[in-house]
PDB file as gemmi writes it, atoms N, CA and C in Angstrom:
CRYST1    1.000    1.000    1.000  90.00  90.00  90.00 P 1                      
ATOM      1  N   UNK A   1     111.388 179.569  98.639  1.00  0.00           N  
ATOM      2  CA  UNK A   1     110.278 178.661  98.591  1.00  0.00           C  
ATOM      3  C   UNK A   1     110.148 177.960  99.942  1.00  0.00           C  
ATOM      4  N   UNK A   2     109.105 178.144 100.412  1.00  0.00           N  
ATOM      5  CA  UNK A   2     108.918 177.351 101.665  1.00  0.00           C  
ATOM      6  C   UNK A   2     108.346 175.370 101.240  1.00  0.00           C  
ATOM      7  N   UNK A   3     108.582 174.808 102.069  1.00  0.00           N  
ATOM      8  CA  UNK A   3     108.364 173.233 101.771  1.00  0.00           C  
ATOM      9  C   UNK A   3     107.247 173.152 102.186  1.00  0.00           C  
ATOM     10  N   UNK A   4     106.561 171.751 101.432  1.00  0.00           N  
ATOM     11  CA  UNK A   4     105.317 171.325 101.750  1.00  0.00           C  
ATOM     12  C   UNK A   4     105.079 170.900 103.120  1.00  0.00           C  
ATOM     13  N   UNK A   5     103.364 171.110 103.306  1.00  0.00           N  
ATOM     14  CA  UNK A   5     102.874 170.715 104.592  1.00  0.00           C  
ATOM     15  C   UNK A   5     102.396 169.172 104.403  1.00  0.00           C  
ATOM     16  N   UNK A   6     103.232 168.865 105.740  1.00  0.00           N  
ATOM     17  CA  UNK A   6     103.091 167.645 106.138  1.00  0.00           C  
ATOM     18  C   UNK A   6     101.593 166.894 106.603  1.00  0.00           C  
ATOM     19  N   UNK A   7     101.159 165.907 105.686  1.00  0.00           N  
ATOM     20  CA  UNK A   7      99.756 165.827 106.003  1.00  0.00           C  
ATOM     21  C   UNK A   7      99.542 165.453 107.746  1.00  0.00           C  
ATOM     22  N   UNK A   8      98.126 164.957 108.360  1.00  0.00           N  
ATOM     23  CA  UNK A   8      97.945 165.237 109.336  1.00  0.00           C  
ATOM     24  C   UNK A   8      97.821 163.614 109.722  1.00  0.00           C  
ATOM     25  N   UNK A   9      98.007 162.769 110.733  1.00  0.00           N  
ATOM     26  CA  UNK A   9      98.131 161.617 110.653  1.00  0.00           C  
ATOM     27  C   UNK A   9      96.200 161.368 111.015  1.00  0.00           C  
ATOM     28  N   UNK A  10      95.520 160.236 110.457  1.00  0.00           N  
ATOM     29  CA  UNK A  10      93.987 160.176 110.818  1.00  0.00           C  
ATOM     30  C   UNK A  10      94.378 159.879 112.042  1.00  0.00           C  
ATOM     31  N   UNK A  11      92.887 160.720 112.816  1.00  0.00           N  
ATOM     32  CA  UNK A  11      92.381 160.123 113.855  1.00  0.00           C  
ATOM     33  C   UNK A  11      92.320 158.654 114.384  1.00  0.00           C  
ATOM     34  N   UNK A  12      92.389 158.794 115.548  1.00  0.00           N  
ATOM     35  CA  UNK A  12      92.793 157.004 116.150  1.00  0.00           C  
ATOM     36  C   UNK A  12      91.003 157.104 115.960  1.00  0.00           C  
ATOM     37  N   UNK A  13      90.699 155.540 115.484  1.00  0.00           N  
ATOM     38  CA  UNK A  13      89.248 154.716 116.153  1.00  0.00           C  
ATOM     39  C   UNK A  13      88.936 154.633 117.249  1.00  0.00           C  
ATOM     40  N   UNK A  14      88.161 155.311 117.665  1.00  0.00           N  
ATOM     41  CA  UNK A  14      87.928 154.677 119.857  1.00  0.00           C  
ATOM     42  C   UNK A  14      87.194 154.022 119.795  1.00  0.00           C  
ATOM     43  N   UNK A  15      86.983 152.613 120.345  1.00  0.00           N  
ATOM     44  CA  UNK A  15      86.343 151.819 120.557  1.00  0.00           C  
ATOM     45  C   UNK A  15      85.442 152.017 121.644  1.00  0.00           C  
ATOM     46  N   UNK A  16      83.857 151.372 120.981  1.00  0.00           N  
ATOM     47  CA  UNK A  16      82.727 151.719 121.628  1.00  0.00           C  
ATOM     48  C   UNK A  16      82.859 150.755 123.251  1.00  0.00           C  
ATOM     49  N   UNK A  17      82.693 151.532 124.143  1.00  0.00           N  
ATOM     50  CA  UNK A  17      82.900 150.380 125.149  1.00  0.00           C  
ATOM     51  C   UNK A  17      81.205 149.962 125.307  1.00  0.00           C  
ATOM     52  N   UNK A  18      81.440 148.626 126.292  1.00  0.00           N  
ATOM     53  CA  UNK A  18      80.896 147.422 126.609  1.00  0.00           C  
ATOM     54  C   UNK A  18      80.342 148.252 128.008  1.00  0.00           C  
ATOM     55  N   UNK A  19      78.772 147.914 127.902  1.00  0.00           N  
ATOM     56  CA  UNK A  19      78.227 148.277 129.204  1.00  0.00           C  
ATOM     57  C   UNK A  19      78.633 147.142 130.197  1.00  0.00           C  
ATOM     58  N   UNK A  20      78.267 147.651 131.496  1.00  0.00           N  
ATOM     59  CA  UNK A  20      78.816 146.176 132.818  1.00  0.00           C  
ATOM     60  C   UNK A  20      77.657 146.580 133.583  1.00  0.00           C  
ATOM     61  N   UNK A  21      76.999 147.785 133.414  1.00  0.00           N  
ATOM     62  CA  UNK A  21      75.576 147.604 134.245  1.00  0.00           C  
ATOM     63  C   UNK A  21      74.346 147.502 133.157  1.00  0.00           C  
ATOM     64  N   UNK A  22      73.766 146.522 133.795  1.00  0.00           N  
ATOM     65  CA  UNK A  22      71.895 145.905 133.208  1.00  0.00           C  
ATOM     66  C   UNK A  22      70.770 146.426 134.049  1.00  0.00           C  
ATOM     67  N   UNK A  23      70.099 145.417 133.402  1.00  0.00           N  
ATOM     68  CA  UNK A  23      68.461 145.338 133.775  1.00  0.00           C  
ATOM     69  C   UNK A  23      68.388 144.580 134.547  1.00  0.00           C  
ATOM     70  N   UNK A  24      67.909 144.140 135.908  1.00  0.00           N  
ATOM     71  CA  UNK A  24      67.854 142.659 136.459  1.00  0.00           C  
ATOM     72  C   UNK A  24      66.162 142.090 136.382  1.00  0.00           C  
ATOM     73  N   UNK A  25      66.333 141.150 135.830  1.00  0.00           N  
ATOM     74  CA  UNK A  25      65.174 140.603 135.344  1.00  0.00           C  
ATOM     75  C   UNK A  25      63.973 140.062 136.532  1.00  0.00           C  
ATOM     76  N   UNK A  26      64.638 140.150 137.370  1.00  0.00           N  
ATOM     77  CA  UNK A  26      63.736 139.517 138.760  1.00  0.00           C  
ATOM     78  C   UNK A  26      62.888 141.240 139.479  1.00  0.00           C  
ATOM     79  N   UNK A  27      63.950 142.035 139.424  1.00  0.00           N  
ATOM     80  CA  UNK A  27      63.194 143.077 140.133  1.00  0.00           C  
ATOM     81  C   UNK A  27      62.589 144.095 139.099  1.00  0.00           C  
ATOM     82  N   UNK A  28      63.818 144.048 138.023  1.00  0.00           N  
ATOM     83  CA  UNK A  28      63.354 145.375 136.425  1.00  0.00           C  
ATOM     84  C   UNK A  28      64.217 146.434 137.066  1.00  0.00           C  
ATOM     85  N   UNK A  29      64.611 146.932 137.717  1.00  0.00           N  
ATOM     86  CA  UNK A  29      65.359 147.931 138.039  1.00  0.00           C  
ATOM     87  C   UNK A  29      66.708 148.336 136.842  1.00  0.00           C  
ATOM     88  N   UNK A  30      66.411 149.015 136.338  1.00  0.00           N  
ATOM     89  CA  UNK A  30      67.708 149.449 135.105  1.00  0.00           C  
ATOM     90  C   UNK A  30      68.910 149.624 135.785  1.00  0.00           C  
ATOM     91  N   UNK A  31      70.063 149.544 135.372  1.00  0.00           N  
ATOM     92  CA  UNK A  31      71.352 149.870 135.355  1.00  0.00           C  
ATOM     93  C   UNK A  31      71.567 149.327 136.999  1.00  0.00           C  
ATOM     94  N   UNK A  32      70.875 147.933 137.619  1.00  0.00           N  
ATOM     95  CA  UNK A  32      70.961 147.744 138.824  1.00  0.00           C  
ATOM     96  C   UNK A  32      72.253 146.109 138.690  1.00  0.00           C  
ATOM     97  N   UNK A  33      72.288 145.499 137.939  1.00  0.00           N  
ATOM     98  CA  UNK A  33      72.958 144.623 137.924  1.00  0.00           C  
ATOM     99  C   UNK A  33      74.470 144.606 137.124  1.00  0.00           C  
ATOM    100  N   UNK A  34      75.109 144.716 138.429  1.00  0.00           N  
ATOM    101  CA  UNK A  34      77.033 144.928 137.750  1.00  0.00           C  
ATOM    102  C   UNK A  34      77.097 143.107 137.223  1.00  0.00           C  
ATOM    103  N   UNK A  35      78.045 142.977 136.523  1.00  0.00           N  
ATOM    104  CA  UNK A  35      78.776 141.922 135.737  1.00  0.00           C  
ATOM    105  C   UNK A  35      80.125 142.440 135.644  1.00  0.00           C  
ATOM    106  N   UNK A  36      80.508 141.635 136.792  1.00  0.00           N  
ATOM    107  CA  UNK A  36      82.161 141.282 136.639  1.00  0.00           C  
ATOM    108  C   UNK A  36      82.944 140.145 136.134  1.00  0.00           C  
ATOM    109  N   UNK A  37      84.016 140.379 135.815  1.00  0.00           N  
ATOM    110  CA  UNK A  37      84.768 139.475 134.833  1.00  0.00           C  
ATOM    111  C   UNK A  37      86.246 138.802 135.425  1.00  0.00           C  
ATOM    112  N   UNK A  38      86.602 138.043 136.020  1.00  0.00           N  
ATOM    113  CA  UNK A  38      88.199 137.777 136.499  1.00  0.00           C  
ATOM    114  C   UNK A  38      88.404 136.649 135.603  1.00  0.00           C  
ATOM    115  N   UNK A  39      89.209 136.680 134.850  1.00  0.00           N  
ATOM    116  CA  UNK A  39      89.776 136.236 134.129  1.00  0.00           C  
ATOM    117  C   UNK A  39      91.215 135.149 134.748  1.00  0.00           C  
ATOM    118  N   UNK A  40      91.454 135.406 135.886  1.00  0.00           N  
ATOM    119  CA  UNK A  40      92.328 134.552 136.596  1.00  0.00           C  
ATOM    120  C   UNK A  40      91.565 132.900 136.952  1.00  0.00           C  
ATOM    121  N   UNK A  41      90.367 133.115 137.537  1.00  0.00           N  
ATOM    122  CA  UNK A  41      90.042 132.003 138.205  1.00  0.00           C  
ATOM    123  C   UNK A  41      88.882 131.549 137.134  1.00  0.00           C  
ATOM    124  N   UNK A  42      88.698 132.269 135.514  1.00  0.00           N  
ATOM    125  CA  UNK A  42      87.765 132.068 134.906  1.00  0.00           C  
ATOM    126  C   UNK A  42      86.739 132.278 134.985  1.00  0.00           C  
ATOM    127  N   UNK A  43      85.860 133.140 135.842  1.00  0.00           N  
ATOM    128  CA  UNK A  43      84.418 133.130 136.750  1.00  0.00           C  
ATOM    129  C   UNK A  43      83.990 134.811 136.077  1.00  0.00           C  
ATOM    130  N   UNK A  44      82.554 134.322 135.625  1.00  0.00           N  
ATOM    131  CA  UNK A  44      82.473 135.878 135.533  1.00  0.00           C  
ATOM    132  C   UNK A  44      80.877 136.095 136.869  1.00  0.00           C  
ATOM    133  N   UNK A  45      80.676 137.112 137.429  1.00  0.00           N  
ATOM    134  CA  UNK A  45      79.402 137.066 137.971  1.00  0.00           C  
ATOM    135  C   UNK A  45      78.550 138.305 138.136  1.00  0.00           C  
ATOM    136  N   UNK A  46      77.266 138.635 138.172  1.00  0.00           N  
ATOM    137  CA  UNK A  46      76.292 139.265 137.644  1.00  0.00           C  
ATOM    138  C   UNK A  46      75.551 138.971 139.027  1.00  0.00           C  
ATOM    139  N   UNK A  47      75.410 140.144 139.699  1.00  0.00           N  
ATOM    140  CA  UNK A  47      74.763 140.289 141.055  1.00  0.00           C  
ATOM    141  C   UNK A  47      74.086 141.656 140.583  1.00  0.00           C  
ATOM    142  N   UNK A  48      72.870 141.826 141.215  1.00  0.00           N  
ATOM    143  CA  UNK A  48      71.410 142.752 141.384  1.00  0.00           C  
ATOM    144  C   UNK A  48      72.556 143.645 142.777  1.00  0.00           C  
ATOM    145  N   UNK A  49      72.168 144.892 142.400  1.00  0.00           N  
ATOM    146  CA  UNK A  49      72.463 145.173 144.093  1.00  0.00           C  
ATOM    147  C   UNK A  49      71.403 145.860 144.467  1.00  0.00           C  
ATOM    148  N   UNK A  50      70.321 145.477 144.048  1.00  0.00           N  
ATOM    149  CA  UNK A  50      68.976 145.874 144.508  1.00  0.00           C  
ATOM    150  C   UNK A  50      68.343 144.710 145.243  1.00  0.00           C  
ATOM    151  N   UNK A  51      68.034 144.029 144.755  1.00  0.00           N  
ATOM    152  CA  UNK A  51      66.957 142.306 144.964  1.00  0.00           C  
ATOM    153  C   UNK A  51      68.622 141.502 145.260  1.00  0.00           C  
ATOM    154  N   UNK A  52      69.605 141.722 145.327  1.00  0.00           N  
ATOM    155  CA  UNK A  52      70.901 140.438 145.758  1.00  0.00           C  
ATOM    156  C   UNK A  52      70.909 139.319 144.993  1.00  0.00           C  
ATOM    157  N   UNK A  53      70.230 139.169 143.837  1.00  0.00           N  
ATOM    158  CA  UNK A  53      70.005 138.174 142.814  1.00  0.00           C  
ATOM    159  C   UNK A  53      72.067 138.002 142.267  1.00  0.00           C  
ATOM    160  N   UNK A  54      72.122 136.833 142.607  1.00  0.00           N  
ATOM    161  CA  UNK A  54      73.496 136.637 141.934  1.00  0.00           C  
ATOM    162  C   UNK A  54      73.858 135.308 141.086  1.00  0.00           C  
ATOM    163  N   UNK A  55      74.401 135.529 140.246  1.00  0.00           N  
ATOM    164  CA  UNK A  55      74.576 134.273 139.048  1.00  0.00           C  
ATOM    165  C   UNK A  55      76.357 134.137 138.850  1.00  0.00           C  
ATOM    166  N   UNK A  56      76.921 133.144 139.049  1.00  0.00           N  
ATOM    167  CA  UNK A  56      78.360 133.183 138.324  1.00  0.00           C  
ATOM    168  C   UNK A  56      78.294 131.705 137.273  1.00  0.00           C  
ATOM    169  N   UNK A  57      79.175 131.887 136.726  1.00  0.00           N  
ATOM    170  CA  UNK A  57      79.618 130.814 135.064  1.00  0.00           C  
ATOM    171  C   UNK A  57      81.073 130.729 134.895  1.00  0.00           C  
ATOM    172  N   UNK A  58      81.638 129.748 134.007  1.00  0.00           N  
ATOM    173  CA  UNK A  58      82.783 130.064 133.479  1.00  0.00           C  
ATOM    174  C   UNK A  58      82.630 130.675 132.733  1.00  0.00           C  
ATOM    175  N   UNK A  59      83.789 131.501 132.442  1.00  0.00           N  
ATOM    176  CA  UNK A  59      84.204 132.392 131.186  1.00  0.00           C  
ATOM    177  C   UNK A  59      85.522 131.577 130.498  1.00  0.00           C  
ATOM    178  N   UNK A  60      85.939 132.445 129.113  1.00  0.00           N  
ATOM    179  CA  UNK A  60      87.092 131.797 128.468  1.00  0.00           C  
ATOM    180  C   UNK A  60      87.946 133.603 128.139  1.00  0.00           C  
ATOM    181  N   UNK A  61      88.662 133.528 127.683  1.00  0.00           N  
ATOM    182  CA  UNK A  61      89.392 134.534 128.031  1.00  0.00           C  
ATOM    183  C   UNK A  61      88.868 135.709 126.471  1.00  0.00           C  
ATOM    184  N   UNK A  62      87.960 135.257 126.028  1.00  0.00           N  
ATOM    185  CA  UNK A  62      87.008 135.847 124.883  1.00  0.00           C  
ATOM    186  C   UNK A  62      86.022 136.607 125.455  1.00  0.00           C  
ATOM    187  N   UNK A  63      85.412 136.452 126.730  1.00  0.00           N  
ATOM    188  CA  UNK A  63      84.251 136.716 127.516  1.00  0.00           C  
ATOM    189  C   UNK A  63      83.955 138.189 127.568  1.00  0.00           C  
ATOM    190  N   UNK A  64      83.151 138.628 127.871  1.00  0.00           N  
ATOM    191  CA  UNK A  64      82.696 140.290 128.393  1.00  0.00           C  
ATOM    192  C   UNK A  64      81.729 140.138 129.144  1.00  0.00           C  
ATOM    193  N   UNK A  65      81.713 141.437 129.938  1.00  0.00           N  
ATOM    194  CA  UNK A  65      80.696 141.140 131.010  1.00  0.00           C  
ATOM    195  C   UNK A  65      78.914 141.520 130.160  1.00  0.00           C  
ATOM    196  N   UNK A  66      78.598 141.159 128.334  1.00  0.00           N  
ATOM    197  CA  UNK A  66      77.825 141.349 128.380  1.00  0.00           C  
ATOM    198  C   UNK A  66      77.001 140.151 127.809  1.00  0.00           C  
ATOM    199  N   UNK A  67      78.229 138.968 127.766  1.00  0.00           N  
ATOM    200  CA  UNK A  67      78.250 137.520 127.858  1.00  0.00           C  
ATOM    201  C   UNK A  67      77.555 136.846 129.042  1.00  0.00           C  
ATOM    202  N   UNK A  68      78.589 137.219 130.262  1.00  0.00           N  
ATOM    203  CA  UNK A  68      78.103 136.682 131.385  1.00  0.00           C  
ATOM    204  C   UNK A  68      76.384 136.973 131.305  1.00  0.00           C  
ATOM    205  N   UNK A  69      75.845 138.428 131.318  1.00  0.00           N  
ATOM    206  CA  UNK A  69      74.518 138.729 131.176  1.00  0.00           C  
ATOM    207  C   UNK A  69      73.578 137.838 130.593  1.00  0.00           C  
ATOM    208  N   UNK A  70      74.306 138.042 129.431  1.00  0.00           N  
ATOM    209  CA  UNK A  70      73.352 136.972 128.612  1.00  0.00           C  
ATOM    210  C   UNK A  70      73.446 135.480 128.797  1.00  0.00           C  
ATOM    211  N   UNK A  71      74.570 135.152 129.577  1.00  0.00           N  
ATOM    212  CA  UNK A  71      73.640 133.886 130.120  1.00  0.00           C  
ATOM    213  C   UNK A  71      73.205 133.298 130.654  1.00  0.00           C  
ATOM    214  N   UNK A  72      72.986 134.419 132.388  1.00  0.00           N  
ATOM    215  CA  UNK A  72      71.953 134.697 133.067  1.00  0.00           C  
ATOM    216  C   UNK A  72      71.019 134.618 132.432  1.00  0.00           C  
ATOM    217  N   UNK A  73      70.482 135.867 131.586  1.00  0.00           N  
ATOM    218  CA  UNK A  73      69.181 135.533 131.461  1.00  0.00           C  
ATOM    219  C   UNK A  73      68.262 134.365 130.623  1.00  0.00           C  
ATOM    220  N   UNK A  74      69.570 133.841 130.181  1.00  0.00           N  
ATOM    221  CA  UNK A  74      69.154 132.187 129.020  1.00  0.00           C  
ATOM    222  C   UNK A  74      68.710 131.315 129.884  1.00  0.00           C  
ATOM    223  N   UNK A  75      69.884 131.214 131.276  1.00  0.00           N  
ATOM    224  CA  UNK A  75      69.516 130.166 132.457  1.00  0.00           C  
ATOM    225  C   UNK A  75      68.078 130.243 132.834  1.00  0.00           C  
ATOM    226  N   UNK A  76      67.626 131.729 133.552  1.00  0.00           N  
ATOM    227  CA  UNK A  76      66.418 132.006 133.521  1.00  0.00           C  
ATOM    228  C   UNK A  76      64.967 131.886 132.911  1.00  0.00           C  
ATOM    229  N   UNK A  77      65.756 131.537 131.477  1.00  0.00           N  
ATOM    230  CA  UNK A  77      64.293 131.601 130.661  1.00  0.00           C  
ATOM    231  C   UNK A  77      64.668 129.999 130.221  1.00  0.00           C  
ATOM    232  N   UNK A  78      65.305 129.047 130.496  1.00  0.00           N  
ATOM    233  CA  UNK A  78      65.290 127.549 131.028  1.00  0.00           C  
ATOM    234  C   UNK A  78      65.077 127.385 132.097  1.00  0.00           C  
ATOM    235  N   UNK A  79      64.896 127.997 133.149  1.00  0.00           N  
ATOM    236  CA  UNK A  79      64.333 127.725 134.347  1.00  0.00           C  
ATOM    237  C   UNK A  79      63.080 127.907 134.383  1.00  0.00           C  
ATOM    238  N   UNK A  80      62.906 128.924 133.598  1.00  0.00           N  
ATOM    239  CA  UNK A  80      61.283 129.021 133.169  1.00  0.00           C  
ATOM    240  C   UNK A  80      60.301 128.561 132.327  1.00  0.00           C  
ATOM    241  N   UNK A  81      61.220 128.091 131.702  1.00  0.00           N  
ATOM    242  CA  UNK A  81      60.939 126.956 130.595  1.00  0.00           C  
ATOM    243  C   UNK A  81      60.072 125.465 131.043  1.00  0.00           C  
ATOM    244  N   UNK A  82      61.326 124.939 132.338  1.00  0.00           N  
ATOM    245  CA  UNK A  82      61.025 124.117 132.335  1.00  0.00           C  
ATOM    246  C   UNK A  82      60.048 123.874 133.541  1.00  0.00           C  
ATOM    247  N   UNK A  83      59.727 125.382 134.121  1.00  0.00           N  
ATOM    248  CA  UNK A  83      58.595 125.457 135.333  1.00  0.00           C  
ATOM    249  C   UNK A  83      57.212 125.645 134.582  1.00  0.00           C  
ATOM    250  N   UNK A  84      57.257 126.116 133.151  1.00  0.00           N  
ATOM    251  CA  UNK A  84      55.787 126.118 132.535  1.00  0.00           C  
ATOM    252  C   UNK A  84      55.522 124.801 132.078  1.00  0.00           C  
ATOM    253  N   UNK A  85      56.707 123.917 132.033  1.00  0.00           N  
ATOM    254  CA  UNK A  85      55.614 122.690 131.583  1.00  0.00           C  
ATOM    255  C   UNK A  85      55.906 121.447 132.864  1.00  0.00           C  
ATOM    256  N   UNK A  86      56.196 121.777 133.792  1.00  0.00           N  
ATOM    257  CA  UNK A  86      56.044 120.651 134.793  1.00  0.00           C  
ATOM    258  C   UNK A  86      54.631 121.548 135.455  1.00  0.00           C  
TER     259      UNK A  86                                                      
END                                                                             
């Protein structure tokens, strides 16, 4: 008698990664704005390398570079906010 087959262990989950290139909202150029993340000095920043448009923030050690993005473009649309009604 030969022994039973040993089942097969499941497949690992791969986790979907996190884009780090955008849209930059000043020029529209797709996949033109990197978002980097250092986690040492807390700073994340989001530079165009088309138009040189650059934004940095704190981060907390929760952050992704699709955080930083988004709050570029929040700043932006309070900057714009507050240029449509002055």
């Amino acid at each position: 008698m030969g022994k039973r087959k040993s089942s097969k262990p499941p497949p690992k989950k791969i986790a979907p990664k996190v884009d780090t290139l955008f849209t930059c909202p000043f020029c529209n150029h797709d996949k033109a704005v990197i978002a980097k993340i250092d986690h040492l000095t807390q700073k994340g920043l989001v530079q165009c390398t088309v138009c040189g448009q650059k934004y940095t923030n704190q981060i907390t050690h929760l952050s992704e570079p699709i955080d930083v993005y988004s709050d570029w473009i929040d700043a932006c649309a309070e900057i714009n906010k507050k240029d449509a009604e002055s």
